[in-house]
DRENDO-1510 file (C-alpha; in Angstrom, 1 decimal, always signed):
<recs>
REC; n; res; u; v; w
REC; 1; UNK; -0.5; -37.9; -0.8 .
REC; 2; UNK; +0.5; -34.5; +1.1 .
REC; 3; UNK; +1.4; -31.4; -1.0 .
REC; 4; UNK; +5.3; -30.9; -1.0 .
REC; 5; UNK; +7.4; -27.9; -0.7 .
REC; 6; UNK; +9.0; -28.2; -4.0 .
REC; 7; UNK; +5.4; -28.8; -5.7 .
REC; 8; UNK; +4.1; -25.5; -4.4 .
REC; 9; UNK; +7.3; -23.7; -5.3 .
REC; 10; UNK; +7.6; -24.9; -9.1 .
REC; 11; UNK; +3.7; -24.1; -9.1 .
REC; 12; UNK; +4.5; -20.5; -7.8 .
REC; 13; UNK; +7.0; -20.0; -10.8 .
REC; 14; UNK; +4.9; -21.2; -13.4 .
REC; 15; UNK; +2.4; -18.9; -12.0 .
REC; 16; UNK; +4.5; -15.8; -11.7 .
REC; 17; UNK; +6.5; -16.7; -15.5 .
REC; 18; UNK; +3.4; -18.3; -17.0 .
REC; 19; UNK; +5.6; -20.6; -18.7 .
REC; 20; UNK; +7.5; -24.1; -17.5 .
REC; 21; UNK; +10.8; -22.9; -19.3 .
REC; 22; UNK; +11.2; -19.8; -17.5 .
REC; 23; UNK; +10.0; -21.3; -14.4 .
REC; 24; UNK; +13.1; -23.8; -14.2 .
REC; 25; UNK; +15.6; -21.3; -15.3 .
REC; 26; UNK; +14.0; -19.4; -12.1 .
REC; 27; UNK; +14.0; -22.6; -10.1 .
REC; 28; UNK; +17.4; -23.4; -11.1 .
REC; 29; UNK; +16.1; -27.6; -12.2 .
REC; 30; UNK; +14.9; -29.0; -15.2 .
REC; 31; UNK; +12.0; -28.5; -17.6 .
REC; 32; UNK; +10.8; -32.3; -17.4 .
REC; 33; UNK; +11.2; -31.5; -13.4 .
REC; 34; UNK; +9.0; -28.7; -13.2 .
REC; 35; UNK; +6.1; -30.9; -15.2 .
REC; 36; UNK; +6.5; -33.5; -13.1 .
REC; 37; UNK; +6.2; -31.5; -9.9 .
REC; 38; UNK; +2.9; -29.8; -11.5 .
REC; 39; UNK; +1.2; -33.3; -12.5 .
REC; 40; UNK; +1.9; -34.8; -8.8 .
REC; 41; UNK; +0.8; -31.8; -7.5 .
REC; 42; UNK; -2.7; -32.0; -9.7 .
REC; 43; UNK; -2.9; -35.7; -8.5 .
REC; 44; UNK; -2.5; -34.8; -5.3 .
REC; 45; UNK; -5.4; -32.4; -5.2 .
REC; 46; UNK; -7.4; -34.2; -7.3 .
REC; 47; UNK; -7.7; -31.2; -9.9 .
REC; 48; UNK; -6.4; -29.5; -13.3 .
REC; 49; UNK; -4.5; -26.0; -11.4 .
REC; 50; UNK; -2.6; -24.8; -14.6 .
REC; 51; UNK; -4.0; -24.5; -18.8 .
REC; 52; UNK; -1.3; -24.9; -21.0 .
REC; 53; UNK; -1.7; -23.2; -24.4 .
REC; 54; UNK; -0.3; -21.4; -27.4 .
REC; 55; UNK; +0.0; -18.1; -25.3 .
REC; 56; UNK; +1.5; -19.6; -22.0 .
REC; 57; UNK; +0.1; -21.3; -18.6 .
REC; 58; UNK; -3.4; -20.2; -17.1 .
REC; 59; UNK; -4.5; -20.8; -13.7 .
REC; 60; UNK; -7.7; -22.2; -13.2 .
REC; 61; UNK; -10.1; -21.5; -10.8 .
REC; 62; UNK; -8.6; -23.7; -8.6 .
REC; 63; UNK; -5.2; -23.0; -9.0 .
REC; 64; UNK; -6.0; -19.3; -8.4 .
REC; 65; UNK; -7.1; -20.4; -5.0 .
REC; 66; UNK; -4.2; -22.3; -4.8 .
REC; 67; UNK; -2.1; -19.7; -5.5 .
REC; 68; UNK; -3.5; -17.2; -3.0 .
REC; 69; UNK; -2.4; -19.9; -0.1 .
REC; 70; UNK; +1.0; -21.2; -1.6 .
REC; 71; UNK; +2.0; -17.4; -1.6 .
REC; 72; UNK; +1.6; -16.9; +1.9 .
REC; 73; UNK; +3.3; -20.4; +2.9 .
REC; 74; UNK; +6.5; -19.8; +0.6 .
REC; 75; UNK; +6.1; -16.4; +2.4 .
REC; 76; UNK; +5.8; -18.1; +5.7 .
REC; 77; UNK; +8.8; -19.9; +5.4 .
REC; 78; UNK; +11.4; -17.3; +3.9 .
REC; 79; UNK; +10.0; -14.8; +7.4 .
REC; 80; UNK; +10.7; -18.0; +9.6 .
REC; 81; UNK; +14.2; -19.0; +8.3 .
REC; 82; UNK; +15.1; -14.8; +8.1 .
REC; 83; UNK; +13.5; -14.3; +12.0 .
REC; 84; UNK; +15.8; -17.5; +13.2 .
REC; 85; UNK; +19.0; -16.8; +11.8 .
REC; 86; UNK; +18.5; -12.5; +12.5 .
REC; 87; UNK; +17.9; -14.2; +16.2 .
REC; 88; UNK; +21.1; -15.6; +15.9 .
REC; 89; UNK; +22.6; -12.7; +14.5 .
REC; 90; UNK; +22.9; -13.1; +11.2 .
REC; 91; UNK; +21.9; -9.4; +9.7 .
REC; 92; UNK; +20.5; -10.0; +6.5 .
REC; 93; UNK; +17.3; -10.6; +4.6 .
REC; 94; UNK; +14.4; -8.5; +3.2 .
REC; 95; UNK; +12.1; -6.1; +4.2 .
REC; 96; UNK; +9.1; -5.3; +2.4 .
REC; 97; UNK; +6.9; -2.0; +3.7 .
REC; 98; UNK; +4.0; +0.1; +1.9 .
REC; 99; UNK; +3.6; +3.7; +2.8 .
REC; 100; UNK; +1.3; +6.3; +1.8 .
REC; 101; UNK; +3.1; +9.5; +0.0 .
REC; 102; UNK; +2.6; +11.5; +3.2 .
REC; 103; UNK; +4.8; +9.1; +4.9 .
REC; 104; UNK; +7.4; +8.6; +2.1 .
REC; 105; UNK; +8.0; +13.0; +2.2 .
REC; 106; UNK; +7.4; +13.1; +6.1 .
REC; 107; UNK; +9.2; +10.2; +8.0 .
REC; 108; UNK; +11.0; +7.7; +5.4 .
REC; 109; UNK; +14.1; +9.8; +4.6 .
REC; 110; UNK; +15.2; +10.0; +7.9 .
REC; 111; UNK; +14.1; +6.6; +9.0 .
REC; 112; UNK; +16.0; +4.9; +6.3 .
REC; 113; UNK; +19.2; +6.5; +7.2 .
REC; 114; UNK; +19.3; +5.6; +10.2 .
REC; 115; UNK; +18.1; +2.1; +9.3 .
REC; 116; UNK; +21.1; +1.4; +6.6 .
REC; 117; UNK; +23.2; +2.7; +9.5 .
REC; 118; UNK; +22.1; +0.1; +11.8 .
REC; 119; UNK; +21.7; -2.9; +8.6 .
REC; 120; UNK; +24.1; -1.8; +6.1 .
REC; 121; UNK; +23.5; -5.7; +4.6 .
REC; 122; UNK; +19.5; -5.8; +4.7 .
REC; 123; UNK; +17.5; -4.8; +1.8 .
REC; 124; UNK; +14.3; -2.6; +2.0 .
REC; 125; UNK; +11.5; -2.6; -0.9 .
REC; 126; UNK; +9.0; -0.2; -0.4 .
REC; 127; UNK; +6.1; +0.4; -2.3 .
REC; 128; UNK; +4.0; +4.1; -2.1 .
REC; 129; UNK; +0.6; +4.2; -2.5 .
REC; 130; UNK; -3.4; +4.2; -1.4 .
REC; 131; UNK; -4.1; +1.3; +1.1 .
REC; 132; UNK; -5.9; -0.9; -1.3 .
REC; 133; UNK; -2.6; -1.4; -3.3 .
REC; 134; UNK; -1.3; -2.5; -0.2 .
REC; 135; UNK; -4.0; -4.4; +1.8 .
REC; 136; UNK; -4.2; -7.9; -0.4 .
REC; 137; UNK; -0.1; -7.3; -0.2 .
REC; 138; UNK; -0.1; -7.7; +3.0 .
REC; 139; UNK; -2.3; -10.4; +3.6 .
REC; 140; UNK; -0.3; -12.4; +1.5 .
REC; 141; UNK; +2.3; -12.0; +3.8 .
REC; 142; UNK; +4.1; -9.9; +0.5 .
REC; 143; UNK; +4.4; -7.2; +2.8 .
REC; 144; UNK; +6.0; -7.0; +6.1 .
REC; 145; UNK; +4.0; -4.2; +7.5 .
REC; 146; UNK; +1.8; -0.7; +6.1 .
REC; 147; UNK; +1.7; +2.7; +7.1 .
REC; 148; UNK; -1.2; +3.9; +5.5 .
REC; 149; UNK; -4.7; +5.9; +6.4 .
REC; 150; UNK; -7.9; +3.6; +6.7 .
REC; 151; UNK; -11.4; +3.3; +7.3 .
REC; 152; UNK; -12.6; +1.9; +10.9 .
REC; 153; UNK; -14.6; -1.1; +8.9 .
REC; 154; UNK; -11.0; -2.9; +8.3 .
REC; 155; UNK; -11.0; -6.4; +9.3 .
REC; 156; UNK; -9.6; -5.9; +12.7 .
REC; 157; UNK; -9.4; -9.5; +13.1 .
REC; 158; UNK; -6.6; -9.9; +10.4 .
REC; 159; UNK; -4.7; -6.9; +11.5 .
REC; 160; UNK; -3.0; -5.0; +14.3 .
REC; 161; UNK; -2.7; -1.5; +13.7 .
REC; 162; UNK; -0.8; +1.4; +16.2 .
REC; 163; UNK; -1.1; +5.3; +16.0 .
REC; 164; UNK; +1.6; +6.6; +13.9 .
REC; 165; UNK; +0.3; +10.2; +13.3 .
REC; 166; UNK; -2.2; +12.7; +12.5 .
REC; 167; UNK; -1.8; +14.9; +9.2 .
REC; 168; UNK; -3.8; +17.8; +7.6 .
REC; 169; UNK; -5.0; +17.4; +4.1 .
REC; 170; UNK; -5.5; +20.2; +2.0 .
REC; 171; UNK; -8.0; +20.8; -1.0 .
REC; 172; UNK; -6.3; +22.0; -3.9 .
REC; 173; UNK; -6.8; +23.6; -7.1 .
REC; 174; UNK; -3.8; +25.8; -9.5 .
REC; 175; UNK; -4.0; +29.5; -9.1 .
REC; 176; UNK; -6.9; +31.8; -10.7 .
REC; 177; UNK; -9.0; +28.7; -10.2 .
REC; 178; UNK; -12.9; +29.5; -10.9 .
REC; 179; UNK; -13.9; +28.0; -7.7 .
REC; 180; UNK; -10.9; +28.9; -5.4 .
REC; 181; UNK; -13.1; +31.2; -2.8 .
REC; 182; UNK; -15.8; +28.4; -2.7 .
REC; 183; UNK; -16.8; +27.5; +0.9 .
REC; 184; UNK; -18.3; +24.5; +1.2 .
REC; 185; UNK; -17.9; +21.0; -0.5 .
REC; 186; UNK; -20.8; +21.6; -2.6 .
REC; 187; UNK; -20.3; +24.4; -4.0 .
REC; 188; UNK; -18.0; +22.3; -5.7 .
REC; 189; UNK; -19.4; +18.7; -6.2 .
REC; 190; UNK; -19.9; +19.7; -10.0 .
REC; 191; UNK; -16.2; +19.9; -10.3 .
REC; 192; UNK; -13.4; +17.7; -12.4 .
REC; 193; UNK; -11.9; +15.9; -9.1 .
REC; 194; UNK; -8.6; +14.2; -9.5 .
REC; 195; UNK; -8.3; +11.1; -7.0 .
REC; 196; UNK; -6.6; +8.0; -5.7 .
REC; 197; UNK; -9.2; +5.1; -5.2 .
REC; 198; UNK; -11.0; +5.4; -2.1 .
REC; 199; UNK; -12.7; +2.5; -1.2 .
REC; 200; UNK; -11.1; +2.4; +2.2 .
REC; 201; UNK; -8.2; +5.2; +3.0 .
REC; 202; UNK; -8.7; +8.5; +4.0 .
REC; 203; UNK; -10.0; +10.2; +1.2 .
REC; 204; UNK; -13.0; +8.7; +1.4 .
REC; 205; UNK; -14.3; +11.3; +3.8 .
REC; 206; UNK; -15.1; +13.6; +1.1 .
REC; 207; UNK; -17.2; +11.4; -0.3 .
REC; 208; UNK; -19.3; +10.7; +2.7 .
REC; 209; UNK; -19.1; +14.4; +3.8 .
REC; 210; UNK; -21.5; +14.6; +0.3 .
REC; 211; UNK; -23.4; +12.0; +0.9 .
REC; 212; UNK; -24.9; +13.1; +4.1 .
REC; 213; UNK; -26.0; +15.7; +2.3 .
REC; 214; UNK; -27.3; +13.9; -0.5 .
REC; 215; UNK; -24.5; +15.1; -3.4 .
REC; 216; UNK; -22.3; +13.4; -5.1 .
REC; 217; UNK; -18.9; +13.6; -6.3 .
REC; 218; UNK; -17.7; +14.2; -10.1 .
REC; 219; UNK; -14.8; +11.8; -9.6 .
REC; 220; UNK; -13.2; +12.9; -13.4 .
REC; 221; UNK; -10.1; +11.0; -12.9 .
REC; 222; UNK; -8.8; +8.2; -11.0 .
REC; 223; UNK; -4.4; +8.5; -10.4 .
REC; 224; UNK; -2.5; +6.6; -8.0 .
REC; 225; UNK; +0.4; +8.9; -8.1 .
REC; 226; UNK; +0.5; +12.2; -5.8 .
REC; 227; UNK; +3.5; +13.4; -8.3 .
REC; 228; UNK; +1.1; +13.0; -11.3 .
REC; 229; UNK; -2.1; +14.2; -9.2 .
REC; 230; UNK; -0.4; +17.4; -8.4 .
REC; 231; UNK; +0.6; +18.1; -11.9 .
REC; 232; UNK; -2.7; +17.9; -13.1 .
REC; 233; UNK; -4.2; +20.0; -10.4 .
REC; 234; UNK; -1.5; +22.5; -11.4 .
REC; 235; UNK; -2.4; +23.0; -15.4 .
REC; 236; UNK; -6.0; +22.0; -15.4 .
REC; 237; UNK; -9.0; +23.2; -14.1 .
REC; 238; UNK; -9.3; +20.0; -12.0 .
REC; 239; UNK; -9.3; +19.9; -8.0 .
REC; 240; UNK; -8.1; +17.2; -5.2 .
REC; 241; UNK; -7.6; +16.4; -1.8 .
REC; 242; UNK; -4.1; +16.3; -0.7 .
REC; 243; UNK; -1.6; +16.1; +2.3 .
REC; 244; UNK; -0.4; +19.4; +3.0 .
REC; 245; UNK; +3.1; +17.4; +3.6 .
REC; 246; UNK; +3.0; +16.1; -0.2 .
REC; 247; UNK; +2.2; +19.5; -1.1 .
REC; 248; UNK; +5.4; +21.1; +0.3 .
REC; 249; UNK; +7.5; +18.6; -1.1 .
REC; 250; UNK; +6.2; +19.2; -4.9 .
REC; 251; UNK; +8.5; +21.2; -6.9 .
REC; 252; UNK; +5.8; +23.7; -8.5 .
REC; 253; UNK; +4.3; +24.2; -5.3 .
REC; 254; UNK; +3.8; +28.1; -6.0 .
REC; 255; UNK; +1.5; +27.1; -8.8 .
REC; 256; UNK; -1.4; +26.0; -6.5 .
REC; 257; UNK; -3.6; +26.8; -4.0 .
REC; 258; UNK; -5.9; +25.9; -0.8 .
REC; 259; UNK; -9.4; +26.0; -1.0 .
REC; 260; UNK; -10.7; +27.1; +1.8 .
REC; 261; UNK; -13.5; +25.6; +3.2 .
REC; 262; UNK; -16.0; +27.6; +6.1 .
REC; 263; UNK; -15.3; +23.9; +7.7 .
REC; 264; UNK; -12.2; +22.3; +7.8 .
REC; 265; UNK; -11.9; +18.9; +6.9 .
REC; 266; UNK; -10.6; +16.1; +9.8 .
REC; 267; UNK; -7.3; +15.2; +9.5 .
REC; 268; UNK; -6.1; +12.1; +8.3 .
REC; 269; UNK; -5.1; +9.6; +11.1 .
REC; 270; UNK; -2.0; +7.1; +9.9 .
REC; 271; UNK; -1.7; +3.6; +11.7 .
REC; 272; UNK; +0.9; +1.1; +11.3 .
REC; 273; UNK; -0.6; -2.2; +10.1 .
REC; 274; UNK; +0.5; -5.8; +10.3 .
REC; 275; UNK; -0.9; -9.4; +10.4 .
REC; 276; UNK; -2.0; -10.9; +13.3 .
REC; 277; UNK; -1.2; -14.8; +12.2 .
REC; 278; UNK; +2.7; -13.5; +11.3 .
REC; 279; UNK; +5.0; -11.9; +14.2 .
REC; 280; UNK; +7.7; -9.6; +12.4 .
REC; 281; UNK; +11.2; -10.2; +12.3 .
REC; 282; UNK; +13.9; -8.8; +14.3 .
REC; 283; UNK; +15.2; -6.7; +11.6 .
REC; 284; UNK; +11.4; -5.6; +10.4 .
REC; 285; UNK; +10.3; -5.0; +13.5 .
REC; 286; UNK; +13.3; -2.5; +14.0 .
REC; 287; UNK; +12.0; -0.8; +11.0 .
REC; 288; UNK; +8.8; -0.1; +12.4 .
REC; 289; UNK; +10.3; +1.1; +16.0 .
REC; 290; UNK; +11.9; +3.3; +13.6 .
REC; 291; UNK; +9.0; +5.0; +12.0 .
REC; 292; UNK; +7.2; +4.8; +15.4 .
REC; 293; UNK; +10.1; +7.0; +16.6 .
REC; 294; UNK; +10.4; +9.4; +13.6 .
REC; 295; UNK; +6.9; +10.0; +14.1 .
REC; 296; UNK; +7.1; +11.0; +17.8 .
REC; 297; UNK; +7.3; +14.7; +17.4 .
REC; 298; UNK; +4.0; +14.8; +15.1 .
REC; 299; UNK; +2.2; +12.3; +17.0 .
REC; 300; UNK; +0.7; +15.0; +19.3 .
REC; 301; UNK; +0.1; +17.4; +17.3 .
REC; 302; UNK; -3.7; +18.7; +17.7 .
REC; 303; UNK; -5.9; +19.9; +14.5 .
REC; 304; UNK; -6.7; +23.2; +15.3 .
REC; 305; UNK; -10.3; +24.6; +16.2 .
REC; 306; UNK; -12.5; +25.5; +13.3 .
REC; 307; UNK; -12.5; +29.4; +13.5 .
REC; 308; UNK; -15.5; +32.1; +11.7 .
REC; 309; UNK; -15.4; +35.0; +9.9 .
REC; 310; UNK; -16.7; +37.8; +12.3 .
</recs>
């Protein structure tokens, strides 16, 4: 026996609600129905896939590999039906995108404007963050496309990525910091750093400047937010590596300061990324000619020569 659509669906639910009552409220069908899809389902693989118990539905092993593949196939489908009937002219749908906060101050505004002109009847969800929020994401074909920074290792297989932009980051530490005429990155390893995780973006230069140089990093505390990242650098005696574009666009701006370094640090390179196996849609690639466009004016824009003290 093949593995139906409706199988994979009810299994999603129960997955996502972690209970066959709220699954079928989602689904819109019975309770009994929903069991009945999950036990021809299980027969049909030949395994157990869900653990019912007193605290809600489990996956097992097997259904979280299950799960991983039914995501991207119900995602498959909703992008083929949306691409068809946009072809046809039908302007509706969804469009799911992950930036980086750089992006969200510097190009979003603008390119959203211009995209709600264009789609009044389309909805956008965008998520901000570090690439490794996104990355799984948008394999899973849960995200249309990502403008993020990343590391040169990325499976280049999986994913197509374009040139958006080239931005300078900026260490950072409040005003009157201890350590704000420090020169090089080691002068200020023994610090309280405030950082994103950095397993494959950007920021993972500072951590490999170091290591060349056989330091490491006191990596204090781990925040995914810039907002919250820049408060703390602001009222504690902790440091981090920031866009100088999120910068400008925090509120308390005047209570920080650059540290200086005798070398600059590179810039950080954003690229646009999406899925080989999955074209976009009409309407989400539009978005992305948008923010290809917005970006334009920065794209050329050269990091200037390291200069000394004479």
């Amino acid at each position: 026996m093949s593995l139906k659509l409706n199988q994979l669906r009810a299994f999603s639910e129960v997955a996502e609600w972690g209970s066959i009552r709220a699954a079928s409220r989602s689904l819109g069908i019975s309770q009994p129905a929903v069991t009945k899809s999950l036990r021809d389902l299980e027969e049909s693989l030949g395994t157990q896939v869900v653990i019912r118990g007193n605290q809600g539905i489990t996956l097992t092993a097997a259904g979280e590999q299950l799960l991983s593949h039914t995501t991207l196939i119900l995602r498959e489908l909703s992008l083929a039906e949306e691409s068809v009937k946009q072809g046809l002219g039908n302007e509706y749908g969804t469009v799911n995108v992950g930036v980086g906060a750089s992006i969200a101050c510097e190009l979003m505004p603008e390119v959203i404007s211009k995209f709600r002109q264009l789609y009044p009847n389309v909805q956008v969800k965008i998520q901000e963050g570090q690439l490794e929020a996104h990355i799984d994401q948008l394999r899973q074909g849960k995200m249309d496309f990502v403008i993020n920074t990343l590391q040169s290792d990325l499976e280049e297989y999986e994913f197509t990525k374009q040139k958006v932009m080239e931005l300078p980051f900026k260490l950072i530490a409040r005003k009157d910091h201890p350590k704000l005429k420090a020169k090089t990155l080691e002068e200020l390893q023994d610090c309280d750093w405030v950082m994103p995780t950095t397993r494959s973006s950007y920021l993972n230069t500072v951590y490999d400047i170091l290591s060349q140089n056989g330091a490491q990093l006191k990596h204090a505390i781990t925040c995914e937010s810039y907002l919250s990242t820049l408060a703390i650098i602001s009222h504690t005696d902790c440091i981090g590596l920031v866009s100088s574009t999120a910068v400008e666009h925090y509120a308390y701006a005047q209570q920080l300061e650059e540290i200086r370094l005798d070398t600059p640090l590179p810039w950080a390179t954003y690229y646009l990324l999406c899925r080989k196996s999955s074209p976009l849609t009409p309407i989400a690639n539009q978005l992305a000619e948008l923010f290809l466009y917005q970006s334009r004016p920065l794209f050329a824009r050269v990091q200037p020569e390291a200069t000394s003290d004479s």
